[in-house]
VOPAGU-2260 file (C-alpha; in pm, 1 decimal, decimal comma):
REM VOPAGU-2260
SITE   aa  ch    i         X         Y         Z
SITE  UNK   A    0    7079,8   15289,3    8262,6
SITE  UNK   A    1    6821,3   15176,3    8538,4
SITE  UNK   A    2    6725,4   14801,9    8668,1
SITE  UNK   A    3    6328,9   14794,4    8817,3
SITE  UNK   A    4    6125,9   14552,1    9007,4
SITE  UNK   A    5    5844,7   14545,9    8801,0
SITE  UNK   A    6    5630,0   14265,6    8944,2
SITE  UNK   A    7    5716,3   13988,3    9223,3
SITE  UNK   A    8    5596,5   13712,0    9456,0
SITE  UNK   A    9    5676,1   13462,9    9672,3
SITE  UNK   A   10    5803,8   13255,8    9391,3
SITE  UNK   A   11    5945,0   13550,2    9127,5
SITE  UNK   A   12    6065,5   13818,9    9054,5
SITE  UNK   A   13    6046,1   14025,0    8713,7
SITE  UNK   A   14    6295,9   14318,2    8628,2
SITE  UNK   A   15    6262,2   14551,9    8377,5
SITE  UNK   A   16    6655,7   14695,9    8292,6
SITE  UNK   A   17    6728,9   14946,5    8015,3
SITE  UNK   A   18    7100,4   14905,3    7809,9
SITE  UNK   A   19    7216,2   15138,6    7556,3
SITE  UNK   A   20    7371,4   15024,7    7248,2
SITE  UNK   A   21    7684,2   15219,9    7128,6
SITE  UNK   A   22    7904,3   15139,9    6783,9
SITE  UNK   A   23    8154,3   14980,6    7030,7
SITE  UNK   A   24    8079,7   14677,3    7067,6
SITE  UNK   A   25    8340,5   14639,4    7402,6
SITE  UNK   A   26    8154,1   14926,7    7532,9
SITE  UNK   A   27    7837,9   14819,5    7488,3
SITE  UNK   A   28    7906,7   14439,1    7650,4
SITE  UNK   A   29    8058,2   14659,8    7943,3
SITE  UNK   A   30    7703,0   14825,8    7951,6
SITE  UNK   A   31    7532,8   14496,4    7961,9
SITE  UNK   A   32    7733,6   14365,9    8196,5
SITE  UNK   A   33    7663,5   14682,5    8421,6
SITE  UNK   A   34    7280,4   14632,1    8357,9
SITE  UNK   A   35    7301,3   14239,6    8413,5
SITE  UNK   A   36    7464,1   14305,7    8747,4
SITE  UNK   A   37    7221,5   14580,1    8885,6
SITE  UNK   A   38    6900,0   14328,7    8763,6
SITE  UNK   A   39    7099,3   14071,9    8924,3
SITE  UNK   A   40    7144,0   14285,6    9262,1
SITE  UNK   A   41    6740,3   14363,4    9279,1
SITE  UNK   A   42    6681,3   13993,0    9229,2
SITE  UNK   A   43    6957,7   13909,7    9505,2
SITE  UNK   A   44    6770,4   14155,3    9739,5
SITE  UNK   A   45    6477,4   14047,3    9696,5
SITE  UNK   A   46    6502,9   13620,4    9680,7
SITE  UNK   A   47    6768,3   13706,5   10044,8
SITE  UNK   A   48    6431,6   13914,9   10176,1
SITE  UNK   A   49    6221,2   13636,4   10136,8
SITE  UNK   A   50    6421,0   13401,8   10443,5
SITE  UNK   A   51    6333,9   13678,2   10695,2
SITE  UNK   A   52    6083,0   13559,4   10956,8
SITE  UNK   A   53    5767,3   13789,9   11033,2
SITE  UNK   A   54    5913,2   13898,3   11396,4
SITE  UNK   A   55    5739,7   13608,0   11580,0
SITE  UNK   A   56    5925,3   13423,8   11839,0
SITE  UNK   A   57    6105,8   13118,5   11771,3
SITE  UNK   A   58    6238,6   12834,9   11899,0
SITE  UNK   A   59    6590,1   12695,8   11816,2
SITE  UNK   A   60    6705,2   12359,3   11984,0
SITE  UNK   A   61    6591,9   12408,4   12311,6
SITE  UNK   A   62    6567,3   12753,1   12373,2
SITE  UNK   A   63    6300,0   13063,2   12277,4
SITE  UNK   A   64    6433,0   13352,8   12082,8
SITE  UNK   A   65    6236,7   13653,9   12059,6
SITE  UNK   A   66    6287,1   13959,6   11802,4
SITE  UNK   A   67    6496,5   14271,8   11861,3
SITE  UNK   A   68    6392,2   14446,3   11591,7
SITE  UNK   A   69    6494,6   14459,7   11231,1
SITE  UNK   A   70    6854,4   14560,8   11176,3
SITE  UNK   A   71    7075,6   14658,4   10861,3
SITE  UNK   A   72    7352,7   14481,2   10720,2
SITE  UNK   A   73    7556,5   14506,9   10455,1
SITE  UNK   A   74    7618,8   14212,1   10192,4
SITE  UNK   A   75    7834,3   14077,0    9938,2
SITE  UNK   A   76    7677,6   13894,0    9607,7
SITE  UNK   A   77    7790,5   13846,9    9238,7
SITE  UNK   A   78    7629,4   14173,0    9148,9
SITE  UNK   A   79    7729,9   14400,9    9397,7
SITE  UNK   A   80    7637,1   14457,5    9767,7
SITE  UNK   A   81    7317,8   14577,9    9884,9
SITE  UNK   A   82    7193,8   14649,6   10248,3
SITE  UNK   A   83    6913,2   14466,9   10368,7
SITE  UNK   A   84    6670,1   14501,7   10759,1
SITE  UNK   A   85    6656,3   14115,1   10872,6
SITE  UNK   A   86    6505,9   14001,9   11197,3
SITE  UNK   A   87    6809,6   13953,9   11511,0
SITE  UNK   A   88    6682,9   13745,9   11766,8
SITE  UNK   A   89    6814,6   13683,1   12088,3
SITE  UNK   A   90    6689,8   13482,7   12430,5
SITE  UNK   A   91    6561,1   13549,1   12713,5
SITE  UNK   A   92    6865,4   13487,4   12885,2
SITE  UNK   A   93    7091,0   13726,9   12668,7
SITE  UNK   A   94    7451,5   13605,3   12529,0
SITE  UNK   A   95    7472,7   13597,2   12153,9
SITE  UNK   A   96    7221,3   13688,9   11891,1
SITE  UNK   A   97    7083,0   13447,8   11635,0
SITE  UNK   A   98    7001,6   13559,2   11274,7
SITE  UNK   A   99    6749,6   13312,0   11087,8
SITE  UNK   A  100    6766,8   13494,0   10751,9
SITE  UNK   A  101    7131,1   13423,2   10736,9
SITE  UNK   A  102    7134,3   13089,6   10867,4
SITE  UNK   A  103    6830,2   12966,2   10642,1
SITE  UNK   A  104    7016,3   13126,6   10342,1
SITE  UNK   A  105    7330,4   12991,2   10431,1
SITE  UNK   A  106    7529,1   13360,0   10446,7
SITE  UNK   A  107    7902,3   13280,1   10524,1
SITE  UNK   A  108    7970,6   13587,0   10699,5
SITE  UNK   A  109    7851,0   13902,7   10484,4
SITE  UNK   A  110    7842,1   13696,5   10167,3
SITE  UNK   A  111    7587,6   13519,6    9982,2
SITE  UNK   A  112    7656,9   13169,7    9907,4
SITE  UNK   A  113    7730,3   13167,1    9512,0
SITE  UNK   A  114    7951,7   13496,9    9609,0
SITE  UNK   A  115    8149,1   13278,1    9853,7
SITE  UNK   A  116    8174,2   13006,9    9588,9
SITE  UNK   A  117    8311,1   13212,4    9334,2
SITE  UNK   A  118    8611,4   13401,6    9554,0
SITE  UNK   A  119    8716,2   13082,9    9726,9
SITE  UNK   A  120    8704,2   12908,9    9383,3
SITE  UNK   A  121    8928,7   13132,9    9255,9
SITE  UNK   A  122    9124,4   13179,8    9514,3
SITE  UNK   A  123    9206,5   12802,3    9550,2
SITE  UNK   A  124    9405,4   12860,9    9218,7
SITE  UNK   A  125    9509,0   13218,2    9183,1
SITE  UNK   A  126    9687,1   13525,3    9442,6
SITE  UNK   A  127    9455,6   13753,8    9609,6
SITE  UNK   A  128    9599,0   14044,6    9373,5
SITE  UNK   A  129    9469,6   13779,5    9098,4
SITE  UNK   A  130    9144,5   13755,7    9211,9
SITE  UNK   A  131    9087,0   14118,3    9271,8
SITE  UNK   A  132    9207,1   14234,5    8890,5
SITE  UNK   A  133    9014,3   13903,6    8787,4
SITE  UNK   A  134    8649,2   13998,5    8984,3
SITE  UNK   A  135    8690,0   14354,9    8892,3
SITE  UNK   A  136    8747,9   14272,6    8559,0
SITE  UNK   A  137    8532,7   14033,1    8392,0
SITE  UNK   A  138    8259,8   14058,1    8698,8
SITE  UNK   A  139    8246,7   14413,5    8759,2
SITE  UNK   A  140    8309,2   14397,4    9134,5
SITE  UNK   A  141    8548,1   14579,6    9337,6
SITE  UNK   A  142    8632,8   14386,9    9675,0
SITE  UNK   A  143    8915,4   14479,5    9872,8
SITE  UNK   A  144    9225,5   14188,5    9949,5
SITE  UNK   A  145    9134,5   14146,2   10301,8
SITE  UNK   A  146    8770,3   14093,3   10218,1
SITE  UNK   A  147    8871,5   13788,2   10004,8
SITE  UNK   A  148    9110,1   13658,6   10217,5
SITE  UNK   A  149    8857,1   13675,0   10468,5
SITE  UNK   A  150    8526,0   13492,4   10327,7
SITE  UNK   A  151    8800,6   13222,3   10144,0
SITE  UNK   A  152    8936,4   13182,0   10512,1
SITE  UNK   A  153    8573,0   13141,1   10602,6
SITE  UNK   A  154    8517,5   12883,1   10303,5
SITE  UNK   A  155    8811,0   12705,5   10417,0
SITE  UNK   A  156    8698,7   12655,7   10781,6
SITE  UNK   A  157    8391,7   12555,5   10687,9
SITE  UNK   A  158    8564,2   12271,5   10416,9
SITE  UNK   A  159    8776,5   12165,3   10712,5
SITE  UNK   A  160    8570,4   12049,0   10914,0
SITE  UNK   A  161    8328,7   11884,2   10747,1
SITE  UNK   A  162    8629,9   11692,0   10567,7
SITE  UNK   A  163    8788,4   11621,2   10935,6
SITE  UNK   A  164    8504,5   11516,7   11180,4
SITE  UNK   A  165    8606,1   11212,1   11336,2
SITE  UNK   A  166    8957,1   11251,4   11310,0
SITE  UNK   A  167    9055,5   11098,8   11625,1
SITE  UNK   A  168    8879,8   10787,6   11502,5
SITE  UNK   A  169    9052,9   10788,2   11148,0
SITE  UNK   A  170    9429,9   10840,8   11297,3
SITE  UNK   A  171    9334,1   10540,1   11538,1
SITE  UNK   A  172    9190,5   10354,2   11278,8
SITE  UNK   A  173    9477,6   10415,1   11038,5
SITE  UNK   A  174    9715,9   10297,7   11229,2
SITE  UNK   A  175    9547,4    9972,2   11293,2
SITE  UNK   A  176    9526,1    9932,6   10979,0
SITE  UNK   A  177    9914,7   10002,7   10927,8
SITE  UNK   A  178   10091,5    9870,3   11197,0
SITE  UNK   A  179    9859,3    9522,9   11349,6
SITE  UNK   A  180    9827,9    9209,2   11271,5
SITE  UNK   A  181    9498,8    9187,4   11057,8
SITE  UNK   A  182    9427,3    9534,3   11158,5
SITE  UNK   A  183    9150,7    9544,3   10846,5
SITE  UNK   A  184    8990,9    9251,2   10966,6
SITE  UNK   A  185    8936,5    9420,3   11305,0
SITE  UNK   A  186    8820,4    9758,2   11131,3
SITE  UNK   A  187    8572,9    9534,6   10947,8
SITE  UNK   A  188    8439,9    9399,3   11252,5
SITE  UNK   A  189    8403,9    9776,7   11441,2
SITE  UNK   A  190    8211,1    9896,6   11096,5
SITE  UNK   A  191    7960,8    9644,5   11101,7
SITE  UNK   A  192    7906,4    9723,8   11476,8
SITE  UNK   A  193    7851,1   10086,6   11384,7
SITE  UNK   A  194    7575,7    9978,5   11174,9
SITE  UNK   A  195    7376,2    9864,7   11492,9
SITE  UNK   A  196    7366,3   10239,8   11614,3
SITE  UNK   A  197    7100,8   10499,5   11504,8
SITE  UNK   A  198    7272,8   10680,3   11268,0
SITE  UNK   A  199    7109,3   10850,9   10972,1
SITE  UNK   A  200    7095,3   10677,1   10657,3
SITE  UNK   A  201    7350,9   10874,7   10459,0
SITE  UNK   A  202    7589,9   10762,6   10697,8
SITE  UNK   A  203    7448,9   10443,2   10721,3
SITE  UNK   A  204    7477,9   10398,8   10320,2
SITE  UNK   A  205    7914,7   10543,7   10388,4
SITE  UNK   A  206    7957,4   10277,2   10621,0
SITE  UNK   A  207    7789,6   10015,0   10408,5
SITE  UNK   A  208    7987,5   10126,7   10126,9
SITE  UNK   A  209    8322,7   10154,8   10325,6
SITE  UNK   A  210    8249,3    9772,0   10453,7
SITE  UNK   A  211    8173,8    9629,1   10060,6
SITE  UNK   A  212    8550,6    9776,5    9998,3
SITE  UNK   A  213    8702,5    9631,2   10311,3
SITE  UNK   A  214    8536,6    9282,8   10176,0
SITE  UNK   A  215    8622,3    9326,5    9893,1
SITE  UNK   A  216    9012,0    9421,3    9901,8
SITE  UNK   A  217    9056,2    9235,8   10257,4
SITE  UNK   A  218    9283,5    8986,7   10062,3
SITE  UNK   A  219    9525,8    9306,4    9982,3
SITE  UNK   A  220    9511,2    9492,5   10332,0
SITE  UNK   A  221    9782,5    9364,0   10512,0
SITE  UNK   A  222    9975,8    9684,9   10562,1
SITE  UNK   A  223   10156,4    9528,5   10878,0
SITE  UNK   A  224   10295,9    9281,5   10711,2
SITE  UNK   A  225   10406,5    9432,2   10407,3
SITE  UNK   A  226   10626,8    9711,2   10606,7
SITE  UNK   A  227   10759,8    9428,4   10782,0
SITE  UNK   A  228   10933,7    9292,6   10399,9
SITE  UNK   A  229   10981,6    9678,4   10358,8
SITE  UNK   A  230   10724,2    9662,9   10031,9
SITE  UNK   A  231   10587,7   10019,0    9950,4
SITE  UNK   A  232   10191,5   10061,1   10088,9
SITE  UNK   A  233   10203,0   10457,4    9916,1
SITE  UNK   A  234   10197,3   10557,1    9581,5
SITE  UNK   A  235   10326,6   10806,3    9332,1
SITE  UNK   A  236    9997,5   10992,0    9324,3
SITE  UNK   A  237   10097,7   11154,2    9665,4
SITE  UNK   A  238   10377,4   11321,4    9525,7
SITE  UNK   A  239   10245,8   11463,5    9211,4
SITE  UNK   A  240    9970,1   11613,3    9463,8
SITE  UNK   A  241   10249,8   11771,4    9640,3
SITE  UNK   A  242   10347,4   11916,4    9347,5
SITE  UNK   A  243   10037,1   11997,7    9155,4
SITE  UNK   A  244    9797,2   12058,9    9514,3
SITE  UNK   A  245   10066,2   12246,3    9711,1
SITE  UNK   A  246   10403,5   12372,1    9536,7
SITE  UNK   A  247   10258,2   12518,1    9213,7
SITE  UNK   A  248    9987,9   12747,1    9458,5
SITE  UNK   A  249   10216,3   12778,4    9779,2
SITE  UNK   A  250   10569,5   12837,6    9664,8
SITE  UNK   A  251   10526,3   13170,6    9426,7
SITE  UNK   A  252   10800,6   13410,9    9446,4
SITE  UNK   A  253   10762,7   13642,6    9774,6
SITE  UNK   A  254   10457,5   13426,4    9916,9
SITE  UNK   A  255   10451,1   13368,6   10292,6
SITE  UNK   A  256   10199,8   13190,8   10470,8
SITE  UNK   A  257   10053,0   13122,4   10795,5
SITE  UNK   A  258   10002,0   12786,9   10933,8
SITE  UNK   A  259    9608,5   12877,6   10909,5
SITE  UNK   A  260    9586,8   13025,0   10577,4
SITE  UNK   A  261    9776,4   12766,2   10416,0
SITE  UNK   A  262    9557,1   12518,3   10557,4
SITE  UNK   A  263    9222,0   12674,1   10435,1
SITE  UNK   A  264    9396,6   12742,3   10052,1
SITE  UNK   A  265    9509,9   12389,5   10035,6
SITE  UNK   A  266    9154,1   12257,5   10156,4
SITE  UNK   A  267    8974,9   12490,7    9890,9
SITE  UNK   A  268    9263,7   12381,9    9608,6
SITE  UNK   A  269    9183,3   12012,5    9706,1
SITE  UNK   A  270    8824,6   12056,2    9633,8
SITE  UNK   A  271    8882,0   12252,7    9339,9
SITE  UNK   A  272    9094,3   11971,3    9183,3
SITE  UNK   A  273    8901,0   11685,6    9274,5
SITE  UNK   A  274    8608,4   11603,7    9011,6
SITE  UNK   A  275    8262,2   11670,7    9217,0
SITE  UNK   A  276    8392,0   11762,6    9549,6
SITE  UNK   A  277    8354,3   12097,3    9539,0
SITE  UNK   A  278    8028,1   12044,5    9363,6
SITE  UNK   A  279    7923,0   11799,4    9674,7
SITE  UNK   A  280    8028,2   12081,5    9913,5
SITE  UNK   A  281    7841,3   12344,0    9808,1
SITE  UNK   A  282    7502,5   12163,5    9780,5
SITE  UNK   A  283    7589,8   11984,5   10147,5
SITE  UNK   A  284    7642,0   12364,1   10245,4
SITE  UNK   A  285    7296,1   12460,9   10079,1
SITE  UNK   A  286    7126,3   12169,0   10236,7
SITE  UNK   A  287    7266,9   12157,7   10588,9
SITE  UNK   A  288    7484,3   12499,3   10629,5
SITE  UNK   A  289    7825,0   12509,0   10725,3
């Protein structure tokens, strides 16, 4: 069984695979899959080759880049890995090197970015034994556990803090909102000044949105006052997600975890359990990077 490149361009790329049939049916899926994935690793190799830059020079932010050369590396997809000569740049004044094929095709680490969707998907819900038996299994891949642990880790990082910037602003802001006197009515005010700033327009359409709910529910925002008469401001929903977000993923027989890696599984677990998110990360990540 062979996979071919048969014809290409800048905007396709047609294989040619041969599968043989057997009178097992299992086998033969087994064989497809096999072909599938090999197609799939030419067509990987090839769409990745087309971010590389010609050698020329660059500029990123302020600074000009020049080529060192083409250099191998070796990465992960959903068909296999496959090693590949990119462009490494690096300025005039040395310190760390700067890859535009992997930033423009959004590489987290040695992995492609479906690849990295798929481990840290599963991974959100299953152990890293689970996910190895699971990839090697129905996807034909054989990845070792520190590998996964590794790009989820990455996947996690990346979550955080896009899900975090500003925090120093929310935990002020929240407890305004919880502890003074018409502390939403202030937070209303500080929004609408925000909108006087250059900011881009899809935070400019958050803000807007964030300042419609504060108008609308400003009747029903006085937290301060309601711990005061010892009324409850939280709601049952938090501790179903402690059950259902952390306990049924984090509290397996014999698990242990690090303050780190529980913090990057509970992140990709959130995402995986909220309708959309994870779909919104992953095309922020294709649009912007991580």
């Amino acid at each position: 069984m062979n996979a071919e490149i048969i014809n290409n361009s800048s905007e396709s790329v047609t294989i040619q695979v041969t599968i043989p049939i057997s009178g097992c049916m299992l086998s033969t899926e087994e064989a497809i899959q096999k072909g599938v994935n090999q197609a799939g690793l030419l067509a990987t190799e090839y769409a990745l080759s087309q971010f590389d830059t010609d050698g020329t020079p660059i500029e990123v932010g302020e600074k000009r880049y020049t080529s060192k050369g083409q250099f191998s590396k070796t990465y992960q997809c959903p068909f296999g890995e496959f090693k590949l000569f990119r462009h490494v740049y690096q300025s005039g004044e040395g310190g760390s090197t700067y890859c535009p094929l992997d930033n423009d095709a959004r590489i987290l680490v040695y992995s492609t970015p479906k690849f990295a969707k798929m481990v840290s998907s599963k991974y959100s819900t299953q152990s890293v034994r689970d996910v190895q038996t699971d990839l090697e299994d129905n996807h034909g891949r054989i990845i070792s556990r520190t590998y996964i642990q590794y790009i989820s880790d990455a996947v996690g990082n990346a979550a955080f803090k896009r899900k975090f910037e500003g925090k120093i602003w929310l935990d002020k802001s929240c407890h305004t909102l919880k502890h003074e006197e018409e502390g939403a009515k202030a937070l209303l005010k500080e929004m609408k000044e925000m909108l006087k700033r250059k900011i881009s327009k899809s935070k400019k359409d958050e803000i807007e949105r964030a300042i419609t709910y504060f108008s609308n529910h400003l009747h029903q925002m006085d937290y301060s006052s309601y711990l005061t008469k010892k009324l409850p401001i939280g709601s049952g929903v938090v501790e179903a997600a402690c059950k259902v977000i952390v306990k049924q993923r984090m509290c397996n027989s014999g698990m242990r975890w690090t303050e780190e890696s529980a913090k990057n599984v509970l992140v990709l677990r959130c995402f995986n359990k909220t309708d959309g998110k994870w779909k919104q990360f992953w095309d922020k990540c294709a649009r912007w990077g991580y």
